[in-house]
mmCIF file of the N, C-alpha and C atoms, coordinates in Angstrom:
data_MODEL
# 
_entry.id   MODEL 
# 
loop_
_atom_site.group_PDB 
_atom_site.id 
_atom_site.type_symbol 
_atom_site.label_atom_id 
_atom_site.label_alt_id 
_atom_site.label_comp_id 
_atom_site.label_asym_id 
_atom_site.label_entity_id 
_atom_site.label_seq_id 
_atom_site.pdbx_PDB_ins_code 
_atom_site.Cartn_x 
_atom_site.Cartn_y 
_atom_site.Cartn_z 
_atom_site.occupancy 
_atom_site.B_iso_or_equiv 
_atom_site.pdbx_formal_charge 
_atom_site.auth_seq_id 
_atom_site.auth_comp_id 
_atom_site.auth_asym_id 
_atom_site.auth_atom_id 
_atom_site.pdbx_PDB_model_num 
ATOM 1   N N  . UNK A 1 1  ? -141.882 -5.559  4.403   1.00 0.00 ? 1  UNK A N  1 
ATOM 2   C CA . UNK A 1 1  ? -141.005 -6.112  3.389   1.00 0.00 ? 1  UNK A CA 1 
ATOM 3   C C  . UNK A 1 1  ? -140.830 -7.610  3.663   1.00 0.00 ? 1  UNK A C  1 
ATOM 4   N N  . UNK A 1 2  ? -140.985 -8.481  2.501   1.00 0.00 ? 2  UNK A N  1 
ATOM 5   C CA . UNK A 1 2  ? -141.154 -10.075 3.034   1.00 0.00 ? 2  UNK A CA 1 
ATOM 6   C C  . UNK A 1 2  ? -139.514 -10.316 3.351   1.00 0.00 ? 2  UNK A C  1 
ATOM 7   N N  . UNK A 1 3  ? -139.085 -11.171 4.214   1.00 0.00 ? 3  UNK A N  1 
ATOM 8   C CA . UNK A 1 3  ? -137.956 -11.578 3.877   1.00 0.00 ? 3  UNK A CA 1 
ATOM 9   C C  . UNK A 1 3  ? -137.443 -12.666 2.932   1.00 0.00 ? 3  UNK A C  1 
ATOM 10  N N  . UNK A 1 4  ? -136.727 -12.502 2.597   1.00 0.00 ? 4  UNK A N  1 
ATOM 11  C CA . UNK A 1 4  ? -135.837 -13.688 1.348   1.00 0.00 ? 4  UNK A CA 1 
ATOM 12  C C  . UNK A 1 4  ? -134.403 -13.988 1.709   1.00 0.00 ? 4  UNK A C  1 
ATOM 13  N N  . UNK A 1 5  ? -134.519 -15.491 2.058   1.00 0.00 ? 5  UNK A N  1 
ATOM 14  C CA . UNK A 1 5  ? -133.472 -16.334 2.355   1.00 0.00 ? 5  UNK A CA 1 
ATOM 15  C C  . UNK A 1 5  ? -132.900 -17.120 1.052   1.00 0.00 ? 5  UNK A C  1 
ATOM 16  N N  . UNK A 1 6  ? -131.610 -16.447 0.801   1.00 0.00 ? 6  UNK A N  1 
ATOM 17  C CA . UNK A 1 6  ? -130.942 -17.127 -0.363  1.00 0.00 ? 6  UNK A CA 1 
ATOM 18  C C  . UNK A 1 6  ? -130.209 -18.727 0.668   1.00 0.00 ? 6  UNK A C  1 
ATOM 19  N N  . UNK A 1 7  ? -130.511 -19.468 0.296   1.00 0.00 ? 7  UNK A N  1 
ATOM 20  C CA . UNK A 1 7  ? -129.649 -20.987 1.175   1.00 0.00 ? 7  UNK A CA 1 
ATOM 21  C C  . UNK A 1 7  ? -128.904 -21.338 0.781   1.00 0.00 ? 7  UNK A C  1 
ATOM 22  N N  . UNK A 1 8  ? -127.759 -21.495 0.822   1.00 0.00 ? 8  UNK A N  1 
ATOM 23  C CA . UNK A 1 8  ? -126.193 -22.052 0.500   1.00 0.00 ? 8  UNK A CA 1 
ATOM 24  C C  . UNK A 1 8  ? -126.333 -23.352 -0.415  1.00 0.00 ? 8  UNK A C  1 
ATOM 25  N N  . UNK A 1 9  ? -125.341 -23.403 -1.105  1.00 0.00 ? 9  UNK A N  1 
ATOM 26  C CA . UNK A 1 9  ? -125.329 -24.746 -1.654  1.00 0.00 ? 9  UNK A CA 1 
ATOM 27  C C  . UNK A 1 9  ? -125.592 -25.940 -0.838  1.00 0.00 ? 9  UNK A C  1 
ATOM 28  N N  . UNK A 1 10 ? -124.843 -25.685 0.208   1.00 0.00 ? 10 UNK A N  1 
ATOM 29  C CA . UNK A 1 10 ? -124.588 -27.037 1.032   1.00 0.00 ? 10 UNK A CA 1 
ATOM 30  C C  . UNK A 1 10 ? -125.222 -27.016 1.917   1.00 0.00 ? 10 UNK A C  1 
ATOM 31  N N  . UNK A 1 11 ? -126.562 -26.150 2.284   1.00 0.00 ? 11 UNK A N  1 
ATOM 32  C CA . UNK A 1 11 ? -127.804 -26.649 3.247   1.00 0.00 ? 11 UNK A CA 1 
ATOM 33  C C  . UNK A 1 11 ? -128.308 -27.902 3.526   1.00 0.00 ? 11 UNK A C  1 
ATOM 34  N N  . UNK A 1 12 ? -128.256 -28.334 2.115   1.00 0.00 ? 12 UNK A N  1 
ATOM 35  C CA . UNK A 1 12 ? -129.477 -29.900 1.992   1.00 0.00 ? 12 UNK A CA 1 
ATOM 36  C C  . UNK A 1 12 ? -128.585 -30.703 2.496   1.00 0.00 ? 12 UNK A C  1 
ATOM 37  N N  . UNK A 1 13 ? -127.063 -30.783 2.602   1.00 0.00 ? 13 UNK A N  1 
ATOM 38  C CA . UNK A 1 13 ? -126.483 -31.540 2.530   1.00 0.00 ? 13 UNK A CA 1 
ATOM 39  C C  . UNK A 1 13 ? -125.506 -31.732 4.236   1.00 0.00 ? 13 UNK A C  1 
ATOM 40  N N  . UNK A 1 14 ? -126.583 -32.605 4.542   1.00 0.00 ? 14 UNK A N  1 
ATOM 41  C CA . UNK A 1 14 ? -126.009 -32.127 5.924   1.00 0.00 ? 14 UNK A CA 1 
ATOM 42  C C  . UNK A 1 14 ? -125.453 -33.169 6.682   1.00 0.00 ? 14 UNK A C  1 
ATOM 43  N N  . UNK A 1 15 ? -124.675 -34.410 5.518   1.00 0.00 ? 15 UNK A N  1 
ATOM 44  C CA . UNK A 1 15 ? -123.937 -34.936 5.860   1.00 0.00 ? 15 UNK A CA 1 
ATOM 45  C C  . UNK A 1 15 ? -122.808 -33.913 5.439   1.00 0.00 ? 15 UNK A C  1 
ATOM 46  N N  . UNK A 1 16 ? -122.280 -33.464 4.779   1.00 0.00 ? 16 UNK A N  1 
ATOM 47  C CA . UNK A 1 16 ? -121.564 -32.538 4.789   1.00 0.00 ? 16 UNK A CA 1 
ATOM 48  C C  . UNK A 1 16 ? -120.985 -31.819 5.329   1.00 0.00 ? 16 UNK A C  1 
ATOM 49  N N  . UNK A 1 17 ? -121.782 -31.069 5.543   1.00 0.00 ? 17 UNK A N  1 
ATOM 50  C CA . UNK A 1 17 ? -122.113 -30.054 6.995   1.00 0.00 ? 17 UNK A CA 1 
ATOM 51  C C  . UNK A 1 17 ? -121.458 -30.752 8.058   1.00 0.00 ? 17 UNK A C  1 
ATOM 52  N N  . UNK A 1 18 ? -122.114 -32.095 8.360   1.00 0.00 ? 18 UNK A N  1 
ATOM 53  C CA . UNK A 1 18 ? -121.277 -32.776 9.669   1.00 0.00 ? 18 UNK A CA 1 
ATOM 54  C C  . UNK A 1 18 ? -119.370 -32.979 9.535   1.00 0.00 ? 18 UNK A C  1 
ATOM 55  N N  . UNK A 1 19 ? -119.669 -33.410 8.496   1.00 0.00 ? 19 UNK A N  1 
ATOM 56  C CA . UNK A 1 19 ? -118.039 -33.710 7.970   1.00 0.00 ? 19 UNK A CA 1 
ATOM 57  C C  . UNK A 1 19 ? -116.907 -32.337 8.168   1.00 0.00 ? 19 UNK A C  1 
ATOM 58  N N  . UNK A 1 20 ? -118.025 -31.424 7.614   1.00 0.00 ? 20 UNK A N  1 
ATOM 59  C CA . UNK A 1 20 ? -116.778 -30.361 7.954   1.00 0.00 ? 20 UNK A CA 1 
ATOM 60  C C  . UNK A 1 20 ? -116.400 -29.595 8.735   1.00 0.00 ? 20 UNK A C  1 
ATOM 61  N N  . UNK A 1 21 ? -117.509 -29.711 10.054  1.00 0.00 ? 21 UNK A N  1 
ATOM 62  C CA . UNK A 1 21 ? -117.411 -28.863 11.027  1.00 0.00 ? 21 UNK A CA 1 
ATOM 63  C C  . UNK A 1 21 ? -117.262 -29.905 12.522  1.00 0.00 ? 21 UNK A C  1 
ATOM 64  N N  . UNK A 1 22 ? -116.647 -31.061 12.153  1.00 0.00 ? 22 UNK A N  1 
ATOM 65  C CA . UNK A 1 22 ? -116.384 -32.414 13.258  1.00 0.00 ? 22 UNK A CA 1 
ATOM 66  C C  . UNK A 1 22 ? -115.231 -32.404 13.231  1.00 0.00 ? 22 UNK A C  1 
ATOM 67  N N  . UNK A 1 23 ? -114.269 -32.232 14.299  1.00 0.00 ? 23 UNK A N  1 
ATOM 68  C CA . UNK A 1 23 ? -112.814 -32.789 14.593  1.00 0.00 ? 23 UNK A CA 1 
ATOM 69  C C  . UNK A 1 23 ? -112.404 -34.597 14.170  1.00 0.00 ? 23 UNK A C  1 
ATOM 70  N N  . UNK A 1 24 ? -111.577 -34.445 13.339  1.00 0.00 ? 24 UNK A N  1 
ATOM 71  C CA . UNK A 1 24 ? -111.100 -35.820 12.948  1.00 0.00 ? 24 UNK A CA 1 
ATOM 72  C C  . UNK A 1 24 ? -109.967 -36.206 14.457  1.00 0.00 ? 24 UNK A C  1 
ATOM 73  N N  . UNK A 1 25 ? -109.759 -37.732 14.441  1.00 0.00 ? 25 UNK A N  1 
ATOM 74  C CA . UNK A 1 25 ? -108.858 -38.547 14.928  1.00 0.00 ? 25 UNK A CA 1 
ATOM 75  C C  . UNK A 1 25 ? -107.664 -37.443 14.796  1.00 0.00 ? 25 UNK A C  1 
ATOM 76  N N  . UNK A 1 26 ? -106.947 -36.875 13.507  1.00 0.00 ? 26 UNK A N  1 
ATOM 77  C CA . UNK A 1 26 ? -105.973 -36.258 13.244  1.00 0.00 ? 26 UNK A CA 1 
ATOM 78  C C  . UNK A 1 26 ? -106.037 -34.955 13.746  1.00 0.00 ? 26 UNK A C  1 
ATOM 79  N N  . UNK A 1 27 ? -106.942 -34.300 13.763  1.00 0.00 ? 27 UNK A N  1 
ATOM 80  C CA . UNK A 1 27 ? -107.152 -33.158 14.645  1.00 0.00 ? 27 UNK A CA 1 
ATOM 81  C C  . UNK A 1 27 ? -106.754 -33.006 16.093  1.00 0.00 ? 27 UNK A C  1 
ATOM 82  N N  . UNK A 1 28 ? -107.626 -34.096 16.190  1.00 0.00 ? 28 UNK A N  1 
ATOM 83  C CA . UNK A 1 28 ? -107.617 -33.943 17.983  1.00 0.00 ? 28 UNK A CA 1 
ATOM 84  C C  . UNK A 1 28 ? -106.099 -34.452 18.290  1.00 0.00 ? 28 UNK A C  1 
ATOM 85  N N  . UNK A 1 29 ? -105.790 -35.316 17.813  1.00 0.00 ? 29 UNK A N  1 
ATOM 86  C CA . UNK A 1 29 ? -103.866 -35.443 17.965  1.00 0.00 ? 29 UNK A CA 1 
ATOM 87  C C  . UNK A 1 29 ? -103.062 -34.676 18.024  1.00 0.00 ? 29 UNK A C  1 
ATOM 88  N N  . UNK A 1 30 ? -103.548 -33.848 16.957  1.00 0.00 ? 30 UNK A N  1 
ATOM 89  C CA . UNK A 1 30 ? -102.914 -32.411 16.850  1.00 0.00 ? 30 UNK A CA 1 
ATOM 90  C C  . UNK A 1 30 ? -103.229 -31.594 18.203  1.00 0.00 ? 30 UNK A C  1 
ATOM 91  N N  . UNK A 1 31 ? -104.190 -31.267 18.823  1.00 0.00 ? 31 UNK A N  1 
ATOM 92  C CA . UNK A 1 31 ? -104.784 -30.281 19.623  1.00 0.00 ? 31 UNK A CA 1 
ATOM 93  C C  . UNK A 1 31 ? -103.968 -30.778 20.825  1.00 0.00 ? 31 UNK A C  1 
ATOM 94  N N  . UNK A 1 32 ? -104.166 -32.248 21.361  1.00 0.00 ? 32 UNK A N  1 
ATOM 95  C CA . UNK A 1 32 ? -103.560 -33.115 22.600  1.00 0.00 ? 32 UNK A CA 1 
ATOM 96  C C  . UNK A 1 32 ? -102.740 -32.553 23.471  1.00 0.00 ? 32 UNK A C  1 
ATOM 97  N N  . UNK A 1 33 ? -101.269 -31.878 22.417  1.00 0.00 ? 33 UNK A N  1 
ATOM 98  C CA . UNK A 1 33 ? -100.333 -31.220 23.388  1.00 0.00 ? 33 UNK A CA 1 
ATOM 99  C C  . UNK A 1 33 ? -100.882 -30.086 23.611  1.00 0.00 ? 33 UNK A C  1 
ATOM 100 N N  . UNK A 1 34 ? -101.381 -29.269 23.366  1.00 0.00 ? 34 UNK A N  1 
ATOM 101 C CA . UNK A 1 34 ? -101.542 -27.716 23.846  1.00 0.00 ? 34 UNK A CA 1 
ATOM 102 C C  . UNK A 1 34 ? -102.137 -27.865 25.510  1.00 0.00 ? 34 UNK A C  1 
ATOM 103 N N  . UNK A 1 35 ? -102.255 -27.145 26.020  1.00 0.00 ? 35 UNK A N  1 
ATOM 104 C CA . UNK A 1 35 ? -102.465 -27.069 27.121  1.00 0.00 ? 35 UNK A CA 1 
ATOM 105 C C  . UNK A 1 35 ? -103.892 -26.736 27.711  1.00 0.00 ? 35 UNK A C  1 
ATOM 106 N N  . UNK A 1 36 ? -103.558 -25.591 27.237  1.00 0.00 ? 36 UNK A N  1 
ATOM 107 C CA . UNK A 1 36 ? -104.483 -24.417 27.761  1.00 0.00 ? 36 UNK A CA 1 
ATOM 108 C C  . UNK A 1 36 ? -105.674 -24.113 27.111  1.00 0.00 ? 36 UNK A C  1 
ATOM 109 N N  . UNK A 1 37 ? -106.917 -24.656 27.732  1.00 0.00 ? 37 UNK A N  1 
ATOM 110 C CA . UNK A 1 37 ? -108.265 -25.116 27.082  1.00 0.00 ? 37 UNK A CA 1 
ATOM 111 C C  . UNK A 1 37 ? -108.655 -23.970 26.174  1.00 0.00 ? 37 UNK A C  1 
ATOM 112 N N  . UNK A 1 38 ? -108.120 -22.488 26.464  1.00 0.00 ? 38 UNK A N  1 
ATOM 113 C CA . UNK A 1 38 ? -108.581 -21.383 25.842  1.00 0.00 ? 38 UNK A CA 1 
ATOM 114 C C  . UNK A 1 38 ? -107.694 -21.375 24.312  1.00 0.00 ? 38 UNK A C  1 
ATOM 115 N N  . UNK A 1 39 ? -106.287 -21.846 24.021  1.00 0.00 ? 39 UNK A N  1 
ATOM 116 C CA . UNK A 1 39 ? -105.627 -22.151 23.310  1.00 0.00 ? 39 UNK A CA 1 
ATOM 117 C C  . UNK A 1 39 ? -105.858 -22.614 22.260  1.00 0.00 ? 39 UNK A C  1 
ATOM 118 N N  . UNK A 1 40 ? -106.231 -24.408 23.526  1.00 0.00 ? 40 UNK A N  1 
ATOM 119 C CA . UNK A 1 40 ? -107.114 -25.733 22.237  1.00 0.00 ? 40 UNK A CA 1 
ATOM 120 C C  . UNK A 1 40 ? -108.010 -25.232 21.290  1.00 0.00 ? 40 UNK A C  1 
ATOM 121 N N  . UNK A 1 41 ? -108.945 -24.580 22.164  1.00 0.00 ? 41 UNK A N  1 
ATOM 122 C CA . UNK A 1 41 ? -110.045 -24.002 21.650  1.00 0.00 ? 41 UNK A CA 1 
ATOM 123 C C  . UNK A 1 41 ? -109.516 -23.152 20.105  1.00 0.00 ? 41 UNK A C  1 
ATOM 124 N N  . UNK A 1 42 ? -108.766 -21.875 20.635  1.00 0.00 ? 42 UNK A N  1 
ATOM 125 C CA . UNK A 1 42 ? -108.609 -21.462 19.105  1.00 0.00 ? 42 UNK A CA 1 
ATOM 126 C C  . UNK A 1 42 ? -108.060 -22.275 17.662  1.00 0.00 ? 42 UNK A C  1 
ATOM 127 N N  . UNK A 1 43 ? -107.019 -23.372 18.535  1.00 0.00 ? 43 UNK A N  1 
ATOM 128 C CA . UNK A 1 43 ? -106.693 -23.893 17.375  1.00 0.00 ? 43 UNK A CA 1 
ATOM 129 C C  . UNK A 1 43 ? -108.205 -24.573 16.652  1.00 0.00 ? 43 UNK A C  1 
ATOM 130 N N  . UNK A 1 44 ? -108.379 -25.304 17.544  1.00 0.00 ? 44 UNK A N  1 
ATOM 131 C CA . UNK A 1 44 ? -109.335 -26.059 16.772  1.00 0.00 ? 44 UNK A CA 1 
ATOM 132 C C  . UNK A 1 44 ? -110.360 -25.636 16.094  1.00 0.00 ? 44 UNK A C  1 
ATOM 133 N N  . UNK A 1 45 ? -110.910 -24.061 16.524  1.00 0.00 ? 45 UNK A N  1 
ATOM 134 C CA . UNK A 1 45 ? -111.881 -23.482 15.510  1.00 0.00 ? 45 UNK A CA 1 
ATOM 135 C C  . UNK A 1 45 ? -110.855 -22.677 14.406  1.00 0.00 ? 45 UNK A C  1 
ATOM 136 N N  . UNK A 1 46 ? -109.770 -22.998 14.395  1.00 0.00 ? 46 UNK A N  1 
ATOM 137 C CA . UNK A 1 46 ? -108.814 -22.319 13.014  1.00 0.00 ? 46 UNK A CA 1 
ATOM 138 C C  . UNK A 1 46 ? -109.052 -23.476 11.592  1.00 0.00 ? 46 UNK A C  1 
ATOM 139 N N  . UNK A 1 47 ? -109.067 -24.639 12.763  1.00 0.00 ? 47 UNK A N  1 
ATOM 140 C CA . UNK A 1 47 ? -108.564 -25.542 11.718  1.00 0.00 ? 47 UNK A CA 1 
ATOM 141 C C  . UNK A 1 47 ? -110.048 -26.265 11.189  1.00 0.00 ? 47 UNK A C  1 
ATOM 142 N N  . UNK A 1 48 ? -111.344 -25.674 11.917  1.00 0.00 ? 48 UNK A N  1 
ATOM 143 C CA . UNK A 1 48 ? -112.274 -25.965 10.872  1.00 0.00 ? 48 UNK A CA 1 
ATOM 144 C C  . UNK A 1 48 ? -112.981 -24.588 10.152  1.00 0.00 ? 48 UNK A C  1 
ATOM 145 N N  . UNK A 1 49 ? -112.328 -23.692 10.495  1.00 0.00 ? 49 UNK A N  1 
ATOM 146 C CA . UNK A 1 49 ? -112.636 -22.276 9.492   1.00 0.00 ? 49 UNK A CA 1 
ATOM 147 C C  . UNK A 1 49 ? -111.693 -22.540 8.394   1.00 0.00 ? 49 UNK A C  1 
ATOM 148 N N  . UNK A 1 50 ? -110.568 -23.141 8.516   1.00 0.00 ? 50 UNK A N  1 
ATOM 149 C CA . UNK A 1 50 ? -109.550 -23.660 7.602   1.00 0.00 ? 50 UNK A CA 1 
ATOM 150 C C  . UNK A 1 50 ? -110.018 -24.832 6.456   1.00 0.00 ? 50 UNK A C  1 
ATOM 151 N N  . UNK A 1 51 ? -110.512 -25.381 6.598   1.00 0.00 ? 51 UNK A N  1 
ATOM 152 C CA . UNK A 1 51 ? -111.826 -26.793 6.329   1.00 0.00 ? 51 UNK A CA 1 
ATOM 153 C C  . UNK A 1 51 ? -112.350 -26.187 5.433   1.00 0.00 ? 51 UNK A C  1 
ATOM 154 N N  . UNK A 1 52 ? -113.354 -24.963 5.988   1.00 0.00 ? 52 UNK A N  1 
ATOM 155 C CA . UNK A 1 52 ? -114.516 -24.606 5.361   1.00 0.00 ? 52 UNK A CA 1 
ATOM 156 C C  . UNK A 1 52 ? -114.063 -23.770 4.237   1.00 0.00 ? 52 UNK A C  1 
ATOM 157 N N  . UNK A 1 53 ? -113.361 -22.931 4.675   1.00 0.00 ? 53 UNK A N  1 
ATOM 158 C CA . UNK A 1 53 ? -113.263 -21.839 3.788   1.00 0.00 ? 53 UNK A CA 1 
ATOM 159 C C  . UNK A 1 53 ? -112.358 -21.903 2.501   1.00 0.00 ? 53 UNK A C  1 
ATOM 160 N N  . UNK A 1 54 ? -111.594 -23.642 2.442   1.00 0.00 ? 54 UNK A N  1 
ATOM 161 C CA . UNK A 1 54 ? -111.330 -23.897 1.442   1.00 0.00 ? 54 UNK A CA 1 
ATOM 162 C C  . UNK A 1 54 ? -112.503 -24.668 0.512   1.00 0.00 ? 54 UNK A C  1 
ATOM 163 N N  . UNK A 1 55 ? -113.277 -25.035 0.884   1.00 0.00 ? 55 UNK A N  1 
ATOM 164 C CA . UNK A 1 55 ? -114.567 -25.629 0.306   1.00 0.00 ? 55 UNK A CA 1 
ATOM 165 C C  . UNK A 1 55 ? -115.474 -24.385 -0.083  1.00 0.00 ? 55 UNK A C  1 
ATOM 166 N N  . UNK A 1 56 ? -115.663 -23.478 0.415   1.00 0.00 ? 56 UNK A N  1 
ATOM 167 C CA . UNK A 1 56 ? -116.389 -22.557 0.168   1.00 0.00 ? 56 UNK A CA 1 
ATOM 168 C C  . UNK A 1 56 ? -115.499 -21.876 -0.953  1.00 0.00 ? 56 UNK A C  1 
ATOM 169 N N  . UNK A 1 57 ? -114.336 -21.536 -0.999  1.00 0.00 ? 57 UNK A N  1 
ATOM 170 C CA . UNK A 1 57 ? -113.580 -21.082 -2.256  1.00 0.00 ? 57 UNK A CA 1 
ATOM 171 C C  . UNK A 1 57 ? -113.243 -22.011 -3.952  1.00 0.00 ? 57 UNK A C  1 
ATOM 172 N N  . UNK A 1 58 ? -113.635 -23.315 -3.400  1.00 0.00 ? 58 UNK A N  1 
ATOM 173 C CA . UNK A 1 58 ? -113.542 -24.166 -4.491  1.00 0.00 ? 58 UNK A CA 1 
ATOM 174 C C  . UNK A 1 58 ? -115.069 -24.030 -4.659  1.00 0.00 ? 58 UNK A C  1 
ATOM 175 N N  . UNK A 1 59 ? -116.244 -23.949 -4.448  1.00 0.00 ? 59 UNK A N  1 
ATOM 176 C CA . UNK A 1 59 ? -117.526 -23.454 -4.324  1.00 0.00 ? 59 UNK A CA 1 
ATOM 177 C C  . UNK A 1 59 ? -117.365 -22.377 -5.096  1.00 0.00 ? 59 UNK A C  1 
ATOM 178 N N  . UNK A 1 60 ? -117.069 -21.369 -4.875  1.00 0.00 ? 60 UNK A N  1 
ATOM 179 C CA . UNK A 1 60 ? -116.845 -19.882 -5.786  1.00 0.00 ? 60 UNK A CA 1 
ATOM 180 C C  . UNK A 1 60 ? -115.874 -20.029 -7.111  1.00 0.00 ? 60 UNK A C  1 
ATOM 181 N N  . UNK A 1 61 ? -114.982 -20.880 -7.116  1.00 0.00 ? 61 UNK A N  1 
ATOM 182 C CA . UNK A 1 61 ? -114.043 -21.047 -8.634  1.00 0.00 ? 61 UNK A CA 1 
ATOM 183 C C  . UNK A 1 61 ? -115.142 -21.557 -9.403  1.00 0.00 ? 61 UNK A C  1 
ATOM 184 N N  . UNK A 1 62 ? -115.900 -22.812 -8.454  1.00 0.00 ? 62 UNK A N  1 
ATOM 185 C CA . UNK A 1 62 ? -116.378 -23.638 -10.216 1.00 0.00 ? 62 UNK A CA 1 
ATOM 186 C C  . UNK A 1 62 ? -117.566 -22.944 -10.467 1.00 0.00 ? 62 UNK A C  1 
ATOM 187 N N  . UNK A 1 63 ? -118.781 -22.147 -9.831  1.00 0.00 ? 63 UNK A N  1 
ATOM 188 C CA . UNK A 1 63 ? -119.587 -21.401 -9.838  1.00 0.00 ? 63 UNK A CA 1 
ATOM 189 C C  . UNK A 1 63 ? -119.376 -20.101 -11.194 1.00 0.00 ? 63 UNK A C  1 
ATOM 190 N N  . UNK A 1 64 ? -117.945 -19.387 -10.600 1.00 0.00 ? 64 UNK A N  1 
ATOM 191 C CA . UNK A 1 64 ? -117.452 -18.242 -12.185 1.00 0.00 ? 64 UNK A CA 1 
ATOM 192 C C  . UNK A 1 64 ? -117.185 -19.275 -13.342 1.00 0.00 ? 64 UNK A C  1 
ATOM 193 N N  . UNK A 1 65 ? -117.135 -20.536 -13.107 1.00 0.00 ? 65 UNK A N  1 
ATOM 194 C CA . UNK A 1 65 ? -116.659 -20.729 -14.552 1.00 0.00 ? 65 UNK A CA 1 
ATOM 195 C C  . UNK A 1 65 ? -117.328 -21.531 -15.678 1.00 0.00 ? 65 UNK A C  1 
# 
């Protein structure tokens, strides 16, 4: 069976891509006080699943309409 790769909108675009999965100045300010590297860590992959997954849902509104 061949395989078939459907590719995301935002493949080609991989300035993009960089933008949304890079900690800003404001991020890392945010992260600074926490302590505990295992902590930092979750916040900071919250807050770019947080990033994405509002881009990926504005992606799916204008797509239905």
């Amino acid at each position: 069976m061949p395989k078939e790769r459907t590719t995301l909108a935002w493949d080609a675009e991989n300035e993009e891509v960089r933008r949304l999965f890079t900690l800003s100045p404001d991020d890392l300010y945010f992260l600074r006080p926490i302590r505990a590297d295992a902590q930092r860590l979750y916040r900071a992959l919250v807050l770019l699943w947080a990033r994405v997954e509002r881009v990926l849902l504005a992606e799916t509104v204008v797509s239905q309409d």
